[in-house]
C-alpha positions as CSV (number, residue, x, y, z in Angstrom):
1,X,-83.3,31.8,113.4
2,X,-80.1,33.2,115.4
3,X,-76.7,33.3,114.4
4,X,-74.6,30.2,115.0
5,X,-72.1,30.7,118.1
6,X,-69.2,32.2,116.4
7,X,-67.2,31.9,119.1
8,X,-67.4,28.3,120.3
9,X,-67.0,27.7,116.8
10,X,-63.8,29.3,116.4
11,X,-63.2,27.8,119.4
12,X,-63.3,24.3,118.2
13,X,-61.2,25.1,115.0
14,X,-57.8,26.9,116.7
15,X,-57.4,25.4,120.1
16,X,-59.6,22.0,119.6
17,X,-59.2,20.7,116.5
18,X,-55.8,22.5,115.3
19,X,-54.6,23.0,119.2
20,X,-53.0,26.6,117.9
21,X,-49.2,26.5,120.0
22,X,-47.9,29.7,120.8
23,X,-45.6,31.2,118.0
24,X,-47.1,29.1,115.6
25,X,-47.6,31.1,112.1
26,X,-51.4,30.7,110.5
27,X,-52.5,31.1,107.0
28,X,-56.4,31.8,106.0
29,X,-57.9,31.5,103.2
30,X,-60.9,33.9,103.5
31,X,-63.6,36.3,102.1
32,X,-63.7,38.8,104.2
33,X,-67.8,39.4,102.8
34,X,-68.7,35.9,103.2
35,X,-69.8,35.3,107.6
36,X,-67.5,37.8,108.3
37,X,-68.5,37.2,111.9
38,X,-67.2,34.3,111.5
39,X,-63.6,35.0,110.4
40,X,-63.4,37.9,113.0
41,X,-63.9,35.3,115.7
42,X,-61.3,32.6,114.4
43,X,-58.4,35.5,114.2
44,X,-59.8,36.4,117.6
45,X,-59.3,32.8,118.9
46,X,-55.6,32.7,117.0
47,X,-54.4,35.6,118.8
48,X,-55.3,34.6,121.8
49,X,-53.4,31.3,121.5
50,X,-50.1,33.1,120.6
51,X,-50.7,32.3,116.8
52,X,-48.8,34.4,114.6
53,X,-51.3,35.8,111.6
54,X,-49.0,35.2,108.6
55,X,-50.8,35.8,105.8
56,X,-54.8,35.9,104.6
57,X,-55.5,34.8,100.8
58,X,-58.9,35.8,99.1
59,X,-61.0,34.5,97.2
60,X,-61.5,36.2,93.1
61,X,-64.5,37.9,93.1
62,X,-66.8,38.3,89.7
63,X,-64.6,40.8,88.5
64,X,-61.5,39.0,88.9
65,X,-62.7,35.5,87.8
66,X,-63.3,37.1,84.6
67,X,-59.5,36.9,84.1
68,X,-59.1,33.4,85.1
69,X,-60.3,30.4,83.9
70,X,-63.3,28.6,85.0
71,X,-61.5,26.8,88.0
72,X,-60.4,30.0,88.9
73,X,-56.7,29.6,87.6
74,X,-54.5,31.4,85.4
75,X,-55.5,30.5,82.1
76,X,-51.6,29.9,80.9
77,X,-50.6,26.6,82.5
78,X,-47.2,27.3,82.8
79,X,-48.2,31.3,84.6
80,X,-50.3,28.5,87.0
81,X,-47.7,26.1,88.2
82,X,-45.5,29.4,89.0
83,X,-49.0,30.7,91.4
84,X,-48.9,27.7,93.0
85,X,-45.2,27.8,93.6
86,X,-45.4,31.3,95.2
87,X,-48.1,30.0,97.4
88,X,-46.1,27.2,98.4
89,X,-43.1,29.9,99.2
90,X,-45.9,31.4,101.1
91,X,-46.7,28.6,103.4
92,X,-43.2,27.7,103.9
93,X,-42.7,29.3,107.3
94,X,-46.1,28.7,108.9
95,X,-47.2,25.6,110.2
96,X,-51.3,26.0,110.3
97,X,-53.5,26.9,107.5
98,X,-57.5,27.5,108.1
99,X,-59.5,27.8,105.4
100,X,-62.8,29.8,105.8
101,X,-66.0,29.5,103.8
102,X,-66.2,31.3,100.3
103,X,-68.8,32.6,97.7
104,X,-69.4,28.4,96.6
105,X,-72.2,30.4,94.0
106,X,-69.7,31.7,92.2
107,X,-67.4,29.6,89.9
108,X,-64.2,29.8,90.0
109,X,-63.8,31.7,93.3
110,X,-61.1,29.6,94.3
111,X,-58.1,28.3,92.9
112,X,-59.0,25.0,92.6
113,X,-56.9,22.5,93.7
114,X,-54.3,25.3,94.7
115,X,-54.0,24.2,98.4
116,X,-53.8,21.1,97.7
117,X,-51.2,21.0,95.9
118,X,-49.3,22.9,98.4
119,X,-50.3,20.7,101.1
120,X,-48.9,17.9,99.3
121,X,-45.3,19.6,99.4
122,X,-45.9,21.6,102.8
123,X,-45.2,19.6,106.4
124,X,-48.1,21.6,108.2
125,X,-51.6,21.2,109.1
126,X,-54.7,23.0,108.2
127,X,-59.1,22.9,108.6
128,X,-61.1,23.0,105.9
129,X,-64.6,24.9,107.4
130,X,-66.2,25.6,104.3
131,X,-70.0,25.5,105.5
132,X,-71.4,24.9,102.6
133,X,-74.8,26.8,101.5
134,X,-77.1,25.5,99.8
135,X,-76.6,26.4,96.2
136,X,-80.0,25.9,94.8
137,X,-81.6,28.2,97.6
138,X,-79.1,31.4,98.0
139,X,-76.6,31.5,101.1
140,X,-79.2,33.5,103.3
141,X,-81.8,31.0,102.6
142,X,-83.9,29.4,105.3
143,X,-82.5,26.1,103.8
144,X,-78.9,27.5,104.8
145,X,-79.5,28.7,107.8
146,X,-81.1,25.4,108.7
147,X,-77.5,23.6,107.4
148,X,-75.7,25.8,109.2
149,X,-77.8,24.9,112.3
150,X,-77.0,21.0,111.6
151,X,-73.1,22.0,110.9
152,X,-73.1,24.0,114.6
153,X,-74.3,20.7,116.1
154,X,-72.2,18.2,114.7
155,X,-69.6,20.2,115.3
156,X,-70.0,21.5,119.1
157,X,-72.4,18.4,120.2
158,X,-69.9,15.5,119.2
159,X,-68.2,13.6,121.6
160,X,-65.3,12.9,119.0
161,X,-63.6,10.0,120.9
162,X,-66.6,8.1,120.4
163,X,-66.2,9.1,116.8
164,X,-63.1,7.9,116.6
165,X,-63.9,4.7,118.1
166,X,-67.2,4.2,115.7
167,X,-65.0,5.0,112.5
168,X,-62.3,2.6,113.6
169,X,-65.0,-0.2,113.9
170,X,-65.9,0.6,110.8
171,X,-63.0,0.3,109.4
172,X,-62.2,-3.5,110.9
173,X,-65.3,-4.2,109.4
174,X,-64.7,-2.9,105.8
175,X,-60.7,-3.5,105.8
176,X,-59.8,-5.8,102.9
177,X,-63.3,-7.0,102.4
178,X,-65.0,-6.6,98.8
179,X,-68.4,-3.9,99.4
180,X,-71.5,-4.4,97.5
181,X,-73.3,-0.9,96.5
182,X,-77.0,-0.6,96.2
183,X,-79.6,1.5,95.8
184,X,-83.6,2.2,94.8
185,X,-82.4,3.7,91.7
186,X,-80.6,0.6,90.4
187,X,-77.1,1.3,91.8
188,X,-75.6,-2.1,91.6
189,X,-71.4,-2.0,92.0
190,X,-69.0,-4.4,93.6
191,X,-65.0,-2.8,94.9
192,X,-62.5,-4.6,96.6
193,X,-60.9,-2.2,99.5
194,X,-57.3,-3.0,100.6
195,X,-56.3,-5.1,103.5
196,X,-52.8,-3.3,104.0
197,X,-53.8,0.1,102.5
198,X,-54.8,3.9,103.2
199,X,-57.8,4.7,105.7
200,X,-58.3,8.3,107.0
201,X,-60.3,8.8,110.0
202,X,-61.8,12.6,109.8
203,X,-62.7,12.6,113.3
204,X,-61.9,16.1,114.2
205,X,-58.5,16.2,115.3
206,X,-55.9,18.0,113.2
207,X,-53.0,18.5,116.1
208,X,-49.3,18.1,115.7
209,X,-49.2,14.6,117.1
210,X,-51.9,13.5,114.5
211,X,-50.2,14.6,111.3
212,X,-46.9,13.5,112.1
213,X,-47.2,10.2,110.4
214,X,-49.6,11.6,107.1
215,X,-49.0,10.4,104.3
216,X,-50.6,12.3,101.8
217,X,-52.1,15.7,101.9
218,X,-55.8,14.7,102.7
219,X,-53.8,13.7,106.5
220,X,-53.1,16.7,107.1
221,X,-56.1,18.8,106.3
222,X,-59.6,18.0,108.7
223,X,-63.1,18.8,107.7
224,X,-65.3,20.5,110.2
225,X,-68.1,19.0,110.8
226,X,-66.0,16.2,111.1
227,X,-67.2,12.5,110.2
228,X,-66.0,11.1,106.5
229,X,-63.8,8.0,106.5
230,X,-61.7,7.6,103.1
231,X,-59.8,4.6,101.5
232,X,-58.7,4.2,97.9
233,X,-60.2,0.7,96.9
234,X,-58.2,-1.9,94.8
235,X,-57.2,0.2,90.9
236,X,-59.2,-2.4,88.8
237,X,-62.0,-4.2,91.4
238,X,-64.6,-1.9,90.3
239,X,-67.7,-4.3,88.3
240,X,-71.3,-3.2,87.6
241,X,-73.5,0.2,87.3
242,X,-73.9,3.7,89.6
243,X,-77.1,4.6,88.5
244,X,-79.6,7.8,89.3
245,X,-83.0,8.3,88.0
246,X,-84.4,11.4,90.7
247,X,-82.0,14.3,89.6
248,X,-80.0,13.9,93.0
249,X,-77.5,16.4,93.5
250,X,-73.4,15.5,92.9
251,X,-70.6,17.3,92.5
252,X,-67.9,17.5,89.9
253,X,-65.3,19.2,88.3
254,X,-65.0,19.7,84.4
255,X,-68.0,17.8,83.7
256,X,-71.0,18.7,85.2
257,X,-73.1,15.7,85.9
258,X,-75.5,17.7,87.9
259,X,-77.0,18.3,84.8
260,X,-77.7,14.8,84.0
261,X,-78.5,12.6,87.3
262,X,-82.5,12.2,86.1
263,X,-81.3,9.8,83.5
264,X,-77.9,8.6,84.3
265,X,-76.1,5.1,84.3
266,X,-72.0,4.8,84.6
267,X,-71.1,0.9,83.8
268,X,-67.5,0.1,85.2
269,X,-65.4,-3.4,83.9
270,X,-62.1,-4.2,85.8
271,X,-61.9,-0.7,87.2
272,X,-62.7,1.6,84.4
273,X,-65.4,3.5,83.2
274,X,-66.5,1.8,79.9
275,X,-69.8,3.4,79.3
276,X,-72.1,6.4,80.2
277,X,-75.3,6.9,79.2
278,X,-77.7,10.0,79.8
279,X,-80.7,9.0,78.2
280,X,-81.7,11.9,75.3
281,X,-78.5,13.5,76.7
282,X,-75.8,10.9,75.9
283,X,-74.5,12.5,73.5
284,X,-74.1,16.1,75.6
285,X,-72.6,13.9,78.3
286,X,-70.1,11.8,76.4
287,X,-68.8,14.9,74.1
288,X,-68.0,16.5,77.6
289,X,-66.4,13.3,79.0
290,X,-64.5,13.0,75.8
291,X,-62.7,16.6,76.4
292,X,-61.3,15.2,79.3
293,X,-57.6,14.3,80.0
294,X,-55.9,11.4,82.3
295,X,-57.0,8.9,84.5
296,X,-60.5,10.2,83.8
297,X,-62.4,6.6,84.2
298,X,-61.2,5.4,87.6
299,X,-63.6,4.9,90.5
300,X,-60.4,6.2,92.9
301,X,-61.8,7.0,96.1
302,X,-64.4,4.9,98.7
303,X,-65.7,7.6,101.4
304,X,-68.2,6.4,104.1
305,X,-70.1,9.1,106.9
306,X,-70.0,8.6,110.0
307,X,-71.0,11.5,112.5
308,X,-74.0,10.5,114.2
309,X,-75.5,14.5,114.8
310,X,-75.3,15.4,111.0
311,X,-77.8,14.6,109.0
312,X,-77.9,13.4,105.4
313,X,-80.5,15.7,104.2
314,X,-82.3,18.9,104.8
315,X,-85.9,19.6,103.7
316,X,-85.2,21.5,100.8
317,X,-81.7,20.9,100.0
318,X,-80.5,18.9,96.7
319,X,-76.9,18.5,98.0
320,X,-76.3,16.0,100.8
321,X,-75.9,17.8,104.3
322,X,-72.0,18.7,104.3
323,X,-70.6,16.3,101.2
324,X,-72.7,13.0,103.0
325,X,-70.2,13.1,106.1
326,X,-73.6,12.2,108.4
327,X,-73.9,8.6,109.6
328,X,-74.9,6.3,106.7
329,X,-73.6,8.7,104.1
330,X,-71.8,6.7,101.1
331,X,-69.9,8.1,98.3
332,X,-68.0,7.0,95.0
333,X,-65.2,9.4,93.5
334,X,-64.4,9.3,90.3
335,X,-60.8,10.5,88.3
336,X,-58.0,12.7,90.2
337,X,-57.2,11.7,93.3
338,X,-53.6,13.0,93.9
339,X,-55.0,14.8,97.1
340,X,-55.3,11.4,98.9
341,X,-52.3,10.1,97.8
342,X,-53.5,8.4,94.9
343,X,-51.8,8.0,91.5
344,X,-54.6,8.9,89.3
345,X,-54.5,12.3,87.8
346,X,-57.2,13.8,85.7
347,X,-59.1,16.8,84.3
348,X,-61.8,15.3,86.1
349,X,-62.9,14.4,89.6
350,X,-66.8,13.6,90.7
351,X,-68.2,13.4,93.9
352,X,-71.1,10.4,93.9
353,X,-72.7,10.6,97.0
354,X,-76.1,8.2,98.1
355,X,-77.9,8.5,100.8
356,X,-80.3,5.8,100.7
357,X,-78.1,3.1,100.0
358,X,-77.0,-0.7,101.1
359,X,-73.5,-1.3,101.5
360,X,-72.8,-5.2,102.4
361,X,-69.0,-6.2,103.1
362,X,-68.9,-9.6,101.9
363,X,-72.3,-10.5,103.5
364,X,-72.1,-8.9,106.3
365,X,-74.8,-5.4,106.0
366,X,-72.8,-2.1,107.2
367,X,-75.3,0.5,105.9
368,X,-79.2,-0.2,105.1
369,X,-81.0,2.2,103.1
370,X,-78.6,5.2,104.4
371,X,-78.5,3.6,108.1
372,X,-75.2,3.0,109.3
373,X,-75.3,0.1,111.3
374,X,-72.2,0.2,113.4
375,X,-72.5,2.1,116.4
């Protein structure tokens, strides 16, 4: 299988999705070992805008994650808050940041949450091209390679004003209404989404005009391949059970629950987690939920996928294709949300995604069995 076209690729991120203006100042965050191709062509494609390179941060590597903790942070709090205010100094005087794929197998890599935070106090813009491998199969697996095939087309196949205009359908069809979750493994949960509230179109475009109005950092940040549609739902409208029984994959932070999605049920009442159960593993799971700090029970975060040219699996892979951002691709987060201008703030955070289920807004069927129905 052949390279992907680093190029067009780097292409799309500086002068189509970011629009790079002469002058501009750009920040990566890079590993220079991970598709080094790849970042060669993007700082090709800056400099030929007129962008200014201002600065490149790198990932830890094993050695260096051994002296952080296992998000990849100074293990003194107060040492942490003063990184993340040098890196904020850092971004002061640029207006762009692209962040490039990392080593995702090794924990702790990245600072997490470290950009984040600084894009919550920093006016610019910035791409988030992670290109995740597959973890279970290596980076140079023939899994991966056939992911990054899928990420090259939704990215340079996508006619992204017909994106925009399925995802805002979408939204009129969601928009204050209360969505019913379902799926074969006995997914059964009921949230209310806001009428008047926060919806962010990922559709590719992360120019000056369209950050102008953000209003949290998730506005001005865009995911390539591009596709996820996000809305904080009503605090305390959550009622009824997410539920896997086929080891799917998820993602989460501080609490594995990889580890426990053969057997696991999550019951919410008024908006709060009030019970989880792992079968023979409860207790593992709940002494691990129980170390947690904040607003660790909250379902915080409704994200639906909408781009019609990624798929939501691969042969072979455990994680959805690109964090479910495919057509039909539904997701629950759980805990901090701060990123998406949320008010709960946790320890914890989980990505839930499903790609197999029925979503019904107030009768009305928007996604059968992981088929998005609005097109």
């Amino acid at each position: 299988m052949s390279d992907p076209d680093w190029d067009a690729l780097a292409d799309q991120i500086v002068n189509r999705t970011l629009r790079v203006q002469p002058g501009e100042r750009v920040i990566y965050l890079a590993d220079p070992y991970v598709l080094p191709k790849l970042f060669e062509a993007v700082r090709l494609a800056v400099l030929r805008a007129g962008g200014i390179e201002h600065a490149t941060t790198v990932n830890w590597t094993e050695r260096l994650t051994a002296v952080r903790d296992r998000e990849g942070k100074h293990p003194d709090p107060a040492a942490a808050l003063r990184e993340n205010e040098a890196m904020l100094d850092l971004f002061r005087p640029a207006q762009v940041f692209i962040w490039l794929p990392g080593n995702y197998a090794l924990r702790g890599s990245t600072t997490t949450m470290q950009s984040e935070w600084v894009l919550a106090r920093w006016p610019g813009r910035g791409v988030h091209f992670h290109w995740f491998p597959d973890l279970a199969s290596g980076s140079g697996s023939e899994v991966t390679l056939r992911l990054y095939a899928a990420y090259q087309h939704a990215i340079l196949d996508l006619d992204r004003a017909d994106l925009r205009a399925r995802q805002e359908r979408i939204v009129a069809a969601v928009r204050g209404k209360t969505l019913r979750v379902r799926t074969p493994d006995g997914t059964d949960l009921s949230v209310t989404l806001e009428r008047d509230g926060w919806y962010h179109l990922n559709d590719g475009d992360a120019s000056p005009d369209k950050v102008r109005n953000a209003r949290c950092a998730r506005d001005r940040e865009e995911e390539l391949p591009a596709g996820a549609i996000r809305t904080l739902p009503i605090a305390d409208s959550a009622e009824g059970t997410i539920r896997y029984r086929r080891g799917q994959g998820v993602a989460g932070r501080s609490v594995d629950l990889n580890a426990f999605t053969g057997d696991l049920e999550l019951i919410f009442r008024a908006g709060h987690l009030v019970e989880a159960n792992a079968g023979s593993r409860t207790g593992e799971l709940r002494a691990a939920w129980d170390a947690q700090t904040g607003d660790k029970d909250r379902l915080s975060e409704i994200v639906i996928g909408s781009n019609p040219l990624l798929p939501l699996t691969i042969d072979g892979a455990r994680m959805p294709v690109y964090w479910g951002f495919g057509a039909g691709g539904f997701r629950f987060h759980l805990g901090d949300i701060v990123e998406s201008g949320g008010t709960f703030a946790s320890s914890f955070s989980a990505e839930l995604w499903f790609t197999d289920a029925t979503v019904e807004a107030e009768g009305v069927t928007i996604i059968r069995d992981g088929t998005l129905l609005i097109t």
